[in-house]
C-alpha atoms as one frame of an Amber mdcrd trajectory, in Angstrom:
protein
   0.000   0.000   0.000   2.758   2.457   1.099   5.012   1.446  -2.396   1.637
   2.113  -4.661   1.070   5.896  -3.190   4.614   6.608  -3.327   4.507   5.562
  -7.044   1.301   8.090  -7.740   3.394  10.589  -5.841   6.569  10.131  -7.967
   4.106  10.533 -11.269   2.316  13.405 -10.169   5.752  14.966  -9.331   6.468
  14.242 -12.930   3.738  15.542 -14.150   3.884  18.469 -12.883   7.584  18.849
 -13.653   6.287  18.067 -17.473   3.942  20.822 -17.934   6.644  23.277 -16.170
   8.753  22.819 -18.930   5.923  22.558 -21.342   5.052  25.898 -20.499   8.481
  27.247 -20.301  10.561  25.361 -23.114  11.304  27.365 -26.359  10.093  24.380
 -28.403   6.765  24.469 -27.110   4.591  23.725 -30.275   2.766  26.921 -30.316
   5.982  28.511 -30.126   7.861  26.279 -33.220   3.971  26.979 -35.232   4.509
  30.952 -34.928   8.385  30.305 -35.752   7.745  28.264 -39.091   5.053  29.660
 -39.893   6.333  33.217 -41.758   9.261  30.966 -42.778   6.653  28.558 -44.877
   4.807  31.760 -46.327   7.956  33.111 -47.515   9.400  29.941 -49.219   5.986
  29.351 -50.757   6.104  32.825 -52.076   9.345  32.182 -53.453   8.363  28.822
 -55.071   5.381  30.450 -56.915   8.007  33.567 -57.952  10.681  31.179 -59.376
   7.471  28.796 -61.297   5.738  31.659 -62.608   8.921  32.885 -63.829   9.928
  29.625 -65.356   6.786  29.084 -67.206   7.048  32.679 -68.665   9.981  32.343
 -70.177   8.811  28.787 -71.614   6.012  30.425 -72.913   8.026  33.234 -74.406
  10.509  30.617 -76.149   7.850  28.875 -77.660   6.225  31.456 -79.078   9.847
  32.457 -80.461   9.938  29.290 -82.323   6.682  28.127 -82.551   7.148  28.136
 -86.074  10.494  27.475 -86.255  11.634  24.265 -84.115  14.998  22.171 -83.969
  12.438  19.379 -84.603  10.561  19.357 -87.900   6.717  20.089 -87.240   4.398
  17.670 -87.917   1.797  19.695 -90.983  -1.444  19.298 -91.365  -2.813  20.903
 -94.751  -6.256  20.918 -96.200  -6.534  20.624 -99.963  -9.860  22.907-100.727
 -10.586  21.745-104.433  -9.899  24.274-107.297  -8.101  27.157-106.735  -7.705
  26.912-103.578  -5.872  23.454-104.190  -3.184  25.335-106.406  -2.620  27.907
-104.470  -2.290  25.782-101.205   0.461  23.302-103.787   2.354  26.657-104.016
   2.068  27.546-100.467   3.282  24.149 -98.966   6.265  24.162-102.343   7.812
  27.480-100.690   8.317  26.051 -97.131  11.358  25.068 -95.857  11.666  21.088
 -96.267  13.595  20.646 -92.860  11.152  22.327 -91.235   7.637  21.031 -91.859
   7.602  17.245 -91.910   5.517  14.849 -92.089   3.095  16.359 -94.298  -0.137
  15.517 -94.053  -3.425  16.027 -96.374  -7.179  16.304 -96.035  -9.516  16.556
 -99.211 -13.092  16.841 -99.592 -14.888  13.377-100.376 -16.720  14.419-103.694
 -12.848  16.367-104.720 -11.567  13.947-107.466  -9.063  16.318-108.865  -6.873
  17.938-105.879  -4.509  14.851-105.218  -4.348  14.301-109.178  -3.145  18.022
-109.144  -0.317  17.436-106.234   0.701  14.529-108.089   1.085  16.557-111.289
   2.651  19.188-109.548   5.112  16.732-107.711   5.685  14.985-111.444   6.575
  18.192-113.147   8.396  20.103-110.332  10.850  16.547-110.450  10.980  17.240
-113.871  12.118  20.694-113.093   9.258  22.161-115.565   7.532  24.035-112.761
   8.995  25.019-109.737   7.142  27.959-107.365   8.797  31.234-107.818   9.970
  31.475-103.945  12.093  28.374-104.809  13.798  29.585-107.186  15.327  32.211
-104.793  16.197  29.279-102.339  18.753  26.652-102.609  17.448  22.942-103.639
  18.301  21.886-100.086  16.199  24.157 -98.787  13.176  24.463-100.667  10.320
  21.960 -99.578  10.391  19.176-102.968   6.927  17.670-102.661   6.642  14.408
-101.811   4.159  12.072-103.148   1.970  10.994-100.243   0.845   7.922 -99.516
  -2.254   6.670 -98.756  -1.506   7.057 -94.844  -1.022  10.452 -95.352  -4.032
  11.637 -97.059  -7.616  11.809 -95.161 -10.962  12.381 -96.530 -14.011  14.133
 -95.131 -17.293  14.890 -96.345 -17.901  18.329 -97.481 -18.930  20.705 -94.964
 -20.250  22.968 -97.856 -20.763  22.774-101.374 -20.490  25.604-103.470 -24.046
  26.974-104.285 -25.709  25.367-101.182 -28.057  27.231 -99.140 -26.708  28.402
 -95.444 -29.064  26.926 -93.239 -28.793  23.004 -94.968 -24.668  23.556 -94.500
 -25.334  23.371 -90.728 -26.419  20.270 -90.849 -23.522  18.849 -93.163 -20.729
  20.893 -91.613 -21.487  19.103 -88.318 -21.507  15.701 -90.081 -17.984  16.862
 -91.290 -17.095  17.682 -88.529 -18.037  14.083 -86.313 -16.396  12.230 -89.265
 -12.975  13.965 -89.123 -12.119  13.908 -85.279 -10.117  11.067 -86.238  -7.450
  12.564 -88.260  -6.311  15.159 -85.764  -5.854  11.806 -82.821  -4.050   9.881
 -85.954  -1.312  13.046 -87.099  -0.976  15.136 -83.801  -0.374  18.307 -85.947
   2.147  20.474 -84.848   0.692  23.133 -87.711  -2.563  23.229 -89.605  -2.719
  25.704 -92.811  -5.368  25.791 -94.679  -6.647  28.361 -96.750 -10.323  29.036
 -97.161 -13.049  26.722 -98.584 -15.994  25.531 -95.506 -13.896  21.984 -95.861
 -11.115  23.217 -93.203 -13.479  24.173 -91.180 -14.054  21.071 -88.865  -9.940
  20.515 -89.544  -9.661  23.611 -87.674 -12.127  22.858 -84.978 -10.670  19.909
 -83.903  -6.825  21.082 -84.214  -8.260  23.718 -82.028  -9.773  21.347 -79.455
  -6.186  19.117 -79.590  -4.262  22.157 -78.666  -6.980  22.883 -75.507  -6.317
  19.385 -73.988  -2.514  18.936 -74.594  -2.657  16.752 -77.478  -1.037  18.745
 -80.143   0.574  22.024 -80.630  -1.935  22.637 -82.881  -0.753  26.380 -84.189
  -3.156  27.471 -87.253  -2.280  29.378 -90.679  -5.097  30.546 -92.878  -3.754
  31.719 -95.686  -6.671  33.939 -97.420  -7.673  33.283-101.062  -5.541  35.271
-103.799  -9.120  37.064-105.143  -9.747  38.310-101.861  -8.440  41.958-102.309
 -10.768  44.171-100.408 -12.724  42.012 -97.744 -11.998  38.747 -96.328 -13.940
  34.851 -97.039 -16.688  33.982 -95.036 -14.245  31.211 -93.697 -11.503  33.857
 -92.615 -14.194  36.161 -90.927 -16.072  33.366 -89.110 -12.227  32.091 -87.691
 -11.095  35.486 -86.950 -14.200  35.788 -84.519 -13.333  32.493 -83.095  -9.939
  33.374 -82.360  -8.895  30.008 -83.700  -6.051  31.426 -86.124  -2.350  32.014
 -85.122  -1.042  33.852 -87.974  -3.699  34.992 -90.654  -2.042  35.795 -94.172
  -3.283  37.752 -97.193  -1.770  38.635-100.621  -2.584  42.329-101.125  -1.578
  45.619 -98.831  -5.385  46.893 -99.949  -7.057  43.961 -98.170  -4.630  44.665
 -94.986  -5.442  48.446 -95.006  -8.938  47.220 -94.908  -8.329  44.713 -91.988
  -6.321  47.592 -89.945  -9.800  49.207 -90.365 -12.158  46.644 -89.431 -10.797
  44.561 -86.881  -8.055  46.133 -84.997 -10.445  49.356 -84.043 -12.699  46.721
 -82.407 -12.739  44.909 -79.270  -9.659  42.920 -78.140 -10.545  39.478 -79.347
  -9.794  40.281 -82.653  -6.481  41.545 -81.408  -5.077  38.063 -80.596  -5.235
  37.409 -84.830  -2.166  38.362 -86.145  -2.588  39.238 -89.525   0.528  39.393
 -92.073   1.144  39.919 -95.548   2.285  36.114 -97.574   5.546  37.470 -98.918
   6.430  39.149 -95.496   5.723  35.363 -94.078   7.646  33.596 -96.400  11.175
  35.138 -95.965  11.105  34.550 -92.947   9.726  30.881 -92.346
């Protein structure tokens, strides 16, 4: 009896000898909580400083060579029938070969004569009958040969629009265009998409659009407006430049960018993030 109460003693003793120092020791945890606490805030202010600084200057050396990369970007082009077929051929003729590869090519299902053309174009430019008049200011290294595709390489898609067809029946065959070439953007993973006017790149640009939002592709867009187009822009080009889908917007004429100085970058700021550009500006320095 006399050993158990001098053991409850001996631990009340401690006890109280416990809290004491509890009370009294530096390293009391309220004490090491008001200590570490500015020093977490600071460090955590630091981290965000040195990430947000990181990622800035990512950003800002990507958009330095978005269009210019040590490794060749994967190109995406749309084939538009007709004109717009030849003057894309002469478009994709002037880029730099090391550059822009693989190249990739979407036509319009009921378009039986743009990969015929290609393939003419690719027979007599081998030929050296017709080359495109920017290549013949470049070395043969550097100016972009075409190669004939294969059958991997080119994709089809209905027609979003044919020419002559009413406005309110091209909803309903745009959006089938657009469901049936989802694919192609999951298959090539384009690091660039130019097209260059007709409703058929459309959906192309939709989707490239959607890739770059979720991380799948670069996805950078070129629309290249139509040679006639002197004074006002496509219904294609105005309908993207609202969307702010386009990265780099180029025309032919100085009359057609006087006009675009005029109508777009008066207006709000969304048509601001279009950077429009004249083609022969654009192609000395790709």
């Amino acid at each position: 009896m006399f050993d158990m109460m001098q053991q409850q003693q001996k631990l009340i003793i401690l006890s109280c000898i416990m809290i004491k120092m509890k009370d009294s020791s530096p390293y009391h945890y309220s004490y090491i909580s008001s200590t570490l606490s500015p020093m977490i805030l600071i460090i955590t202010i630091i981290t965000a400083f040195i990430i947000i600084s990181l990622r800035k200057r990512r950003w800002a050396s990507t958009t330095r060579t978005s269009f210019r990369k040590i490794r060749p970007s994967r190109t995406l082009a749309v084939l538009g029938s007709g004109g717009h077929t030849t003057e894309m051929i002469r478009l994709l003729s002037s880029l730099n070969k090391h550059h822009f590869k693989p190249l990739y090519y979407v036509v319009a299902s009921t378009d039986t004569t743009s990969i015929s053309r290609l393939n003419n174009y690719i027979k007599c430019q081998n030929n050296n009958s017709e080359v495109s008049t920017t290549c013949r200011t470049k070395s043969k290294e550097q100016c972009y040969y075409l190669i004939r595709p294969t059958d991997n390489e080119i994709f089809t898609i209905p027609r979003a629009r044919e020419v002559g067809q009413s406005y309110f029946t091209s909803i309903f065959t745009t959006l089938q265009s657009i469901i049936s070439s989802a694919h192609i953007i999951f298959k090539t993973k384009p690091d660039l998409l130019i097209i260059n006017g007709p409703g058929t790149c459309l959906p192309i640009a939709f989707w490239t659009f959607i890739g770059r939002i979720i991380g799948l592709c670069q996805g950078k867009i070129i629309f290249c407006e139509s040679f006639c187009r002197v004074n006002t822009l496509s219904l294609t080009g105005k309908i993207l430049v609202k969307l702010n889908t386009v990265d780099l917007f180029l025309v032919h004429w100085q009359e057609l960018m006087d006009s675009i100085d005029e109508t777009y970058d008066t207006g709000t700021t969304s048509t601001k993030k279009t950077k429009f550009i004249l083609i022969d500006s654009f192609l000395k320095h790709i």
